[in-house]
N, C-alpha and C positions, 0 to 999 in steps of 0.2 A: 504494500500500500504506500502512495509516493503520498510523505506530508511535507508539507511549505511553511516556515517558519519568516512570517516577514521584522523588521526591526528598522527603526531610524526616524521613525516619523517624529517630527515634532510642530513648536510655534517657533517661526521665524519672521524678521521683517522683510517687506522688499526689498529684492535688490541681495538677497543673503543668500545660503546653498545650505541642503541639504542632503543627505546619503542614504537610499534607503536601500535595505539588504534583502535579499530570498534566499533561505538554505534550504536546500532540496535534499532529498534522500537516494535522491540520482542525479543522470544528465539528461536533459531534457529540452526540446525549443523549448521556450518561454517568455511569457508578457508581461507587461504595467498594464496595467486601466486603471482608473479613477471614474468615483462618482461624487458629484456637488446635489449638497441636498436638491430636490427640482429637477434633476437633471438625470439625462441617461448616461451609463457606466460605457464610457470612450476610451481606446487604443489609446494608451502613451507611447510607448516602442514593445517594440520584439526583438527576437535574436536567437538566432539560428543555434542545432544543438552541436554544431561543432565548425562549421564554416566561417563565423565572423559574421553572416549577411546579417544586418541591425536594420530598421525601420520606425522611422520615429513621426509621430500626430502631429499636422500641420504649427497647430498652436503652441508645440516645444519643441520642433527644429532650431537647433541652434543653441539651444538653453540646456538642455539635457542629454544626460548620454547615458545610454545604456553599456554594461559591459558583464562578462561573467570570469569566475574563477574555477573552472573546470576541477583542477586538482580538490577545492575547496565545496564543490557543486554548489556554488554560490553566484547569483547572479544581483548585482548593483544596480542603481536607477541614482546618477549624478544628477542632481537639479539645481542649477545656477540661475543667475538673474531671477531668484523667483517673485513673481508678480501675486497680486490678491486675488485672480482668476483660477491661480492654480490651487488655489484650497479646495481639497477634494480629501475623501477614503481612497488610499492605494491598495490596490492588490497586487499580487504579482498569481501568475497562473503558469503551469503546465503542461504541455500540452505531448502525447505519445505520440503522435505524427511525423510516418517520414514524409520532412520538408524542410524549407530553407529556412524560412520566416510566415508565422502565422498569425493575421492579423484582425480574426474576428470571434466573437466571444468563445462560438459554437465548438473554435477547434481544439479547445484547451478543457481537459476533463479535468485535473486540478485545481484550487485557488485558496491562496492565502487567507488570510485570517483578516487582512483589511490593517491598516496604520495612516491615522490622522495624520494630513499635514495640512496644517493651518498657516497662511499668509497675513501678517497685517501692514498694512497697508505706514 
């Protein structure tokens, strides 16, 4: 049974970075989404279970980076410049799929436990 163990989230102000972690119990592709109260649960990045290929949501290109630590089956979500938009629930998800990058809820049969990151403005 693959569990996900997310960590990092906290309150920060704009403009500041945060680091959020996913330890998996394996290797796996794997996701960010976030949901804001109101709102539907949206793609942050993904990232392939062994290739590099990354893919990141219009709205944090550029701002965030996704990366993982295979040795450690741990996969990071860097979030810089953070804005008061990006205040959401993170998840991170895993998904069994042979693929490069998966980028919609359906594909990913695991999911984190959810880690508040609050922006203030």
């Amino acid at each position: 049974q693959v569990q996900l163990v997310e960590s990092g989230g906290g309150l920060v102000q704009a403009g500041g970075s945060l680091r959020l972690s996913c330890a998996a119990s394996g290797r796996y592709a794997m996701g960010w989404f976030r949901q804001a109260p109101g709102k539907e649960r949206e793609i942050v990045a993904a990232i392939s279970r062994s290739d590099g290929s990354t893919y990141y949501g219009d709205s944090v290109k550029g701002r965030f980076t996704i990366s993982r630590d295979n040795a450690k089956n741990t996969v990071y979500l860097q979030m810089n410049s953070l804005k008061p938009e990006d205040t959401a629930v993170y998840y991170c998800a895993a998904s069994t799929l042979i693929s490069s990058v998966i980028l919609s809820t359906s594909g990913y049969r695991y999911w984190g436990q959810g880690t508040q990151v609050t922006v203030s403005s």
